[in-house]
N, C-alpha and C positions, 0 to 999 in steps of 0.2 A: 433451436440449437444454441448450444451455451456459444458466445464468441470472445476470444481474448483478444486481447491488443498489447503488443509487448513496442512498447515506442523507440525505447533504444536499441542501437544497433550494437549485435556484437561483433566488433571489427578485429577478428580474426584473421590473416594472411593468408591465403590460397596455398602459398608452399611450407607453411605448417603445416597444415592436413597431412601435405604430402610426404612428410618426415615420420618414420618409425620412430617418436619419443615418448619416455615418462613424460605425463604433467602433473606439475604440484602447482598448485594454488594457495598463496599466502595471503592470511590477513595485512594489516595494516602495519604490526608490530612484527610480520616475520615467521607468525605459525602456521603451519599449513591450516588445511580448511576445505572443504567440500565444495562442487563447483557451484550449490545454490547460495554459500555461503559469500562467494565471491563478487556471484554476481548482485549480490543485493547490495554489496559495499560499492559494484558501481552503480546502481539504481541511487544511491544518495546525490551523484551530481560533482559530489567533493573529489572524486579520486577518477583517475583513466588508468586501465590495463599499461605495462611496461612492461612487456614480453622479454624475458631473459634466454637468450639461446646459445651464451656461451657453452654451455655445457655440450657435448655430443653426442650425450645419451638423454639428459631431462633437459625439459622446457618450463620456464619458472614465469608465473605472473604473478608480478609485484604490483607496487603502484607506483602513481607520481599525485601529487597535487593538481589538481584542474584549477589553471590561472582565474579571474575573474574574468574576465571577458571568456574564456571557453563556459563556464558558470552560467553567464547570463544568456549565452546562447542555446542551452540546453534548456532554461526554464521558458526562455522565447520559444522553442521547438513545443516546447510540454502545452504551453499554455494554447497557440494554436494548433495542436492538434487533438487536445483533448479537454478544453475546456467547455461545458456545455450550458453556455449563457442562456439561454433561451429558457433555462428555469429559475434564475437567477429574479428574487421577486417575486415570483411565486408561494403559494403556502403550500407545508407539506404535512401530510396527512399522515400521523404514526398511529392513530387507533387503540387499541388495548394492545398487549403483547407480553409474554414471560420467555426468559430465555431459557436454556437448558438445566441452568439450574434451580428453577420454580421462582426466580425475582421476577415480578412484575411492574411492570412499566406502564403508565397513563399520561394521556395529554396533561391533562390535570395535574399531577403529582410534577409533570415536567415544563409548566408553564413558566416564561420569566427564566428560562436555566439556555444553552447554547449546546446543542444537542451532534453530537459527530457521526456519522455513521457510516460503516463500511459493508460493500457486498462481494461475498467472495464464496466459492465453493472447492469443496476436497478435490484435490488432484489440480488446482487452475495454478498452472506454475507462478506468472507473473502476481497472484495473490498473494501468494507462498515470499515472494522474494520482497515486496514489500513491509511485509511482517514484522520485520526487528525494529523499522524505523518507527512503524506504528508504535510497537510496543515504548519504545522513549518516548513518544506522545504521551501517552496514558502515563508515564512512570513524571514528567514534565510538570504535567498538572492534575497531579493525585492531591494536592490540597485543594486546589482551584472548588469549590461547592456550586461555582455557577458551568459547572462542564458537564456534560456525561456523556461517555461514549460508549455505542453499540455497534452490535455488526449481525448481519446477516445472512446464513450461509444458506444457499440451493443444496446444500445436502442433509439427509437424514440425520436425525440425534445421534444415531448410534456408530454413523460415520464419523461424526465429529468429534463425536467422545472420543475416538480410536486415536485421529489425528491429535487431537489435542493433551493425549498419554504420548505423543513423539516431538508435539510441535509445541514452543508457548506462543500464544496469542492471550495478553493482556484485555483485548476488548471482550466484555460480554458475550455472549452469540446466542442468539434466536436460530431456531431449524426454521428455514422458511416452510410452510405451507404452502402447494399449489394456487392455493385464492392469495395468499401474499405476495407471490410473483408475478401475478397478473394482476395485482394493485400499484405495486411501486414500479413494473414494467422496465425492467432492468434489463438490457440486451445486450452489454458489456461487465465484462468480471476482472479486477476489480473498478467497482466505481465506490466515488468517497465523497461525501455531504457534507459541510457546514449549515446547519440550521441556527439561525439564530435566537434573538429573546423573543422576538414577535411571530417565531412558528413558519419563517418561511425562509427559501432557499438564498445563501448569502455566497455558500460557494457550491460547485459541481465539476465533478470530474468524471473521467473515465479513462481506464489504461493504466498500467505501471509504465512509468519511464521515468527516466533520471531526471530528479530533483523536484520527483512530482507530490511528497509528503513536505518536502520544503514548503511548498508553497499552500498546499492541506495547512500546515501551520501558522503559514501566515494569515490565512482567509479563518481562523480560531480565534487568532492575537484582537484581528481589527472587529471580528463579531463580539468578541469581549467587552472591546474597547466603547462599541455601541451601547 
């Protein structure tokens, strides 16, 4: 069975629910925005809901800044509960591979480079809402020649074709194969890899939560920096 892990909480008030209101949900700048849209702006860590309930008819969720200390206690929560040390040192094992669009991938070809990878599949919400952050990743260090980043989805090509005519996702994507899910043994969706130059595990994670591509980025910068 696929299993999610969505780490943050969305802290919602009890007697909203209980309110007959519109809700709009605004970006950063003030546009409305759909509720996946929302919730990925707080999956960065940077911003906390500020529920607007003047109104008597609509309920507005804006934002506020999350102080540095709220900040670090969110990547304190991410990192104990989703980081998965015990591969960390490890080598990992990518094999041959093409992604959906017939590019092919080799140890070989990929040797000496800092390799990123994501595993996610169609319909896994918290996939889904990490997605934009990723995609700055990729858009970060599209010069960068010693990076590459793939991704992995548990679903069929022609599922992901569909999504990916509604969704952008920057990262490559491989359909996994049933014998590729039971090689790389993935029991959380999404989990995110830092590989480094020497072919083994520098960072691991598992779970969306807030300010958990922060920290994907940081485990990039210092694999680099190696």
């Amino acid at each position: 069975m696929k299993k999610l892990i969505f780490i943050f909480a969305l802290t919602i008030s009890a007697s909203a629910y209980g309110q007959k209101k519109n809700t709009i949900y605004l970006d950063t700048l003030g546009n409305k925005i759909d509720f996946m849209g929302s919730v990925s702006i707080l999956n960065t860590g940077r911003y906390k809901w500020d529920i607007d309930e003047s109104n008597s008819k609509t309920r507005y969720y804006k934002w506020r800044k999350t102080t540095d200390t709220e900040f670090d206690s969110l990547l304190y929560k991410f990192r104990k509960h989703s980081f998965l040390n015990d591969k960390i040192g490890q080598t990992f094992n990518l094999g041959e591979i093409v992604d959906i669009n017939g590019t092919r991938y080799t140890e070989t070809e990929l040797a000496g480079k800092v390799l990123v990878v994501n595993y996610w599949f169609v319909g896994c919400g918290p996939c889904e809402i990490e997605m934009p952050e990723l995609n700055r990743l990729v858009d970060k260090y599209k010069d960068n020649k010693d990076i590459v980043f793939i991704s992995f989805a548990k679903s069929s090509e022609s599922k992901v074709e569909r999504f990916l005519d509604k969704k952008k996702f920057s990262y490559p994507v491989v359909s996994m194969t049933e014998e590729q899910a039971m090689k790389f043994k993935i029991n959380y969706y999404p989990t995110n890899y830092v590989i480094d130059k020497k072919g083994v595990y520098h960072f691991a994670s598992q779970g969306a939560g807030a300010g958990g591509v922060h920290l994907l980025d940081k485990g990039i910068e210092t694999a680099l920096d190696e």
